[in-house]
C-alpha positions, 0 to 999 in steps of 0.5 A: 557483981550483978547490980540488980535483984533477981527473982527467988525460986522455991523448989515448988515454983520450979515443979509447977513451971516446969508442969504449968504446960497446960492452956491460959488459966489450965494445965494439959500435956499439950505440945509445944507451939513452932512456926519454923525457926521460932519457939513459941512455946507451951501455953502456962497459967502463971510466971514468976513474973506476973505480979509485976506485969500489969502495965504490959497487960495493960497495953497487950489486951487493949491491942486493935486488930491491926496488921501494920505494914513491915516498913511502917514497923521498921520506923516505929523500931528506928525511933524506938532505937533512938530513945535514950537507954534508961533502967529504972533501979527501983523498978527492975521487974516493972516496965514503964508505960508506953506514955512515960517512954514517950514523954522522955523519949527514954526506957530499958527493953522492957519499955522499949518493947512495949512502946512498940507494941502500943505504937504497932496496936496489932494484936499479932505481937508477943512480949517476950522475957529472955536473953539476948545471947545465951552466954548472958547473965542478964534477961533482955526482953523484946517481941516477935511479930506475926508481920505479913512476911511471917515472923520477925524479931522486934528488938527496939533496944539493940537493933535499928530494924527489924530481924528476920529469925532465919538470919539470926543465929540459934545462940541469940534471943533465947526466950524463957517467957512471952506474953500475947494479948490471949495467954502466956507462954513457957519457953525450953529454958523456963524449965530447966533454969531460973531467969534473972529479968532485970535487963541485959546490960 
């Protein structure tokens, strides 16, 4: 029995998701965005998310323009890995601040995903809501990275490094939506299903 809520769908929501292809804020018929093996998807106004994202945005428009170096991102990603896996039940959708994180050492994805970002402050990092596996019943969230090396998969919650997209096999980190500090993004699968964002385990 799957313990946590998952967000309800109206057939109206599904049309506009899958029409919502437009830039942050409008809608246009532009293709979607690639950079070799990674989705970036298509640019949307809105998610089924958003009401419950404000301490991400929080965290993503007040990034630096920093570009750390990989192996300074690679101990953020260890530590992170570190801290003890905590689902707050009554917050499913939510994640915790950067700073409760810090304090008990403790979150979900979702938290562990957006410490790091704070920890990188580089405004080259995506949130992404997704599945970790894409036989999953559960979403998983984490980031990607436009790193100097080109893009890398930050997964502080399942991985103790981060993960190069060529080495990472097609049926793993499906995204649906991500989230950069200029805009969101709709991903192949946002259109064609309903996603649970609760957590992958």
């Amino acid at each position: 029995m799957n313990p946590y809520p998952t967000v309800k769908w109206s057939f109206h929501f599904l049309v506009l998701a899958a029409a919502c292809l437009g830039a942050f804020g409008a809608f246009s018929n532009s293709s979607a965005l690639h950079a070799g093996p990674i989705d970036l998807g298509t640019p949307t106004a809105r998610t089924p998310y958003d009401a419950y994202l404000q301490p991400m945005w929080d965290v993503l428009r007040n990034l630096a323009g920093n570009q750390p170096d990989v192996g300074v991102v690679e101990k953020f990603v260890q530590q992170g890995h570190s801290f003890r896996y905590s689902f707050n039940h009554d917050q499913p959708y939510r994640p915790q601040t950067p700073a409760e994180t810090e304090a008990t050492k403790s979150g979900d994805c979702k938290a562990k995903s957006l410490w790091l970002a704070a920890k990188m402050d580089c405004r080259k990092v995506r949130f992404v809501i997704g599945k970790a596996k894409q036989v999953s019943n559960m979403s998983h969230a984490w980031l990607i990275w436009d790193s100097p090396q080109g893009w890398l998969i930050l997964d502080a919650t399942l991985y103790s490094r981060p993960l190069s997209p060529e080495r990472v096999s097609s049926d793993s980190f499906i995204p649906t939506y991500s989230y950069a500090p200029g805009g969101k993004y709709s991903h192949a699968i946002a259109a064609a299903a309903a996603s649970k964002y609760a957590d992958h385990l």
